[in-house]
N, C-alpha and C positions, 0 to 999 in steps of 0.2 A: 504494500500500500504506500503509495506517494503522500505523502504532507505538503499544505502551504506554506513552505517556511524559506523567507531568505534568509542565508550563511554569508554572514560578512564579517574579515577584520577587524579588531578596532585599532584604530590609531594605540600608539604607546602611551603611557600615563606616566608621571610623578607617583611613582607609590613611596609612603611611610609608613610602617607598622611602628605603632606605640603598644609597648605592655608593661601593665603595671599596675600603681595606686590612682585609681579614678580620681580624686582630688591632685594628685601632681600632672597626671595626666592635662584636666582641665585647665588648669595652671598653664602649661606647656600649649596646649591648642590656643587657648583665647592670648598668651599673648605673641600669637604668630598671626591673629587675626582670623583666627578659624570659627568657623560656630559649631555647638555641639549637638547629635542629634538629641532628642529628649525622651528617647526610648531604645530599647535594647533593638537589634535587629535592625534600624534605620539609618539613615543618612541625613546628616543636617549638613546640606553641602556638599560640600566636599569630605567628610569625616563618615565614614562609617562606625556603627560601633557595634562591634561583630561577638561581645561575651564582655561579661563582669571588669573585665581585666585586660580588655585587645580590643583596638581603633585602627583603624586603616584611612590612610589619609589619599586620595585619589583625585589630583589636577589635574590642569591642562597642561602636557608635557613645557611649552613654552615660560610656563611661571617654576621651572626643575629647579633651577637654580637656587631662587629665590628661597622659594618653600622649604627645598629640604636644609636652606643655612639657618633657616628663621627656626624652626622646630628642631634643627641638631641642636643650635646653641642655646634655647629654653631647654630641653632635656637633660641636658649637662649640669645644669643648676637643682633637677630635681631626682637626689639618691634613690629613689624609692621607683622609676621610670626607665625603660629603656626606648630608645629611635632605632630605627635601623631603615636605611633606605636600599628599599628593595625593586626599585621601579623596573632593574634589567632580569630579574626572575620572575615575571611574572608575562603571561602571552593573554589577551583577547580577543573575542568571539563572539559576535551577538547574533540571537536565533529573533528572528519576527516576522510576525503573519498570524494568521488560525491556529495552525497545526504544532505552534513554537511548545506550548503549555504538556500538548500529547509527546511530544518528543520528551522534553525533560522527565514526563511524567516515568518512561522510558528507563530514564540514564539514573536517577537519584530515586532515594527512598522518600524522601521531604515528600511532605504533604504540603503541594503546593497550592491549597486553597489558601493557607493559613502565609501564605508569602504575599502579601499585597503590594501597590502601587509603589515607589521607591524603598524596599524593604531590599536586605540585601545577609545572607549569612553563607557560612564557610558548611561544605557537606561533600561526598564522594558523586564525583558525574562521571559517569562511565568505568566506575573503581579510581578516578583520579581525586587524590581533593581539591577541592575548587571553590570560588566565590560564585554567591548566583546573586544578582542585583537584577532586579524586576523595573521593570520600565510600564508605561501606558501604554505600547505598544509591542512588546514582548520582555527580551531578558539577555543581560551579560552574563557571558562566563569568563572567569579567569583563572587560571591557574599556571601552576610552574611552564614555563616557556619552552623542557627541555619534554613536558608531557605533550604540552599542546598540540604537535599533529596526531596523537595517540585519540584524542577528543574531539578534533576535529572531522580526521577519520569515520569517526566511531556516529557523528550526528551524523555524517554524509550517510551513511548504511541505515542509520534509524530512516533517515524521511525518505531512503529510496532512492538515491542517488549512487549509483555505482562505477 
């Protein structure tokens, strides 16, 4: 069975992972100028906050520079916090159309009723871990760069494309 789904690239991102104490954390994000999302699972901005203790911070590769000196050098000040900029390990992928929701349904165990509109968390897609960020109009994946055609692969064969 064929799916409606177009398979596209995504450009490369600025990624940061922050882990740590939610209060240094916040510290760290609001004085790099970041907003924070104000629930578990979501995105305020550019920050995901993907568990208790882990934030993912995801630009527009153009502001790399920037971003990752502003939030290394807040970090550095707070013991209880770690940065790490990961923007060249990680590959994306966004699936959109009809068919995008059945495909995932597919690849992950996630009950993706419960993944709404800009929600976004870390799960196995295809046996890879990966970020799924939901859009209005389908959904990102990302994961490790060096799995990525492994995932990529693996949607093509889901929606029929060989």
């Amino acid at each position: 069975m064929r799916y409606q789904v177009e398979i596209t690239a995504l450009e490369p991102r600025a990624i940061i992972e922050l882990r740590g104490d939610p209060a240094a954390a916040a510290r760290c994000l609001t004085a790099a100028g970041l907003r924070l999302p104000t629930r578990p699972n979501h995105a305020g901005g550019e920050v995901l906050w993907l568990g208790p203790r882990r934030w993912l911070v995801m630009a527009p590769i153009e502001r790399e520079s920037t971003i990752v000196a502003s939030l290394l050098t807040a970090a550095a000040h707070e013991p209880m916090l770690v940065a790490a900029h990961v923007s060249d390990m990680w590959s994306g992928l966004a699936l959109r159309g009809p068919g995008a929701v059945e495909i995932l349904a597919q690849a992950t165990p996630l009950d993706l009723d419960h993944l709404g509109d800009g929600a976004a968390t870390m799960t196995d897609v295809f046996s890879v871990p990966a970020l799924i960020r939901r859009g209005a109009d389908g959904f990102e994946l990302w994961c490790d760069r060096s799995l990525a055609h492994h995932v990529r692969e693996s949607v093509k064969v889901a929606v029929g494309i060989r």
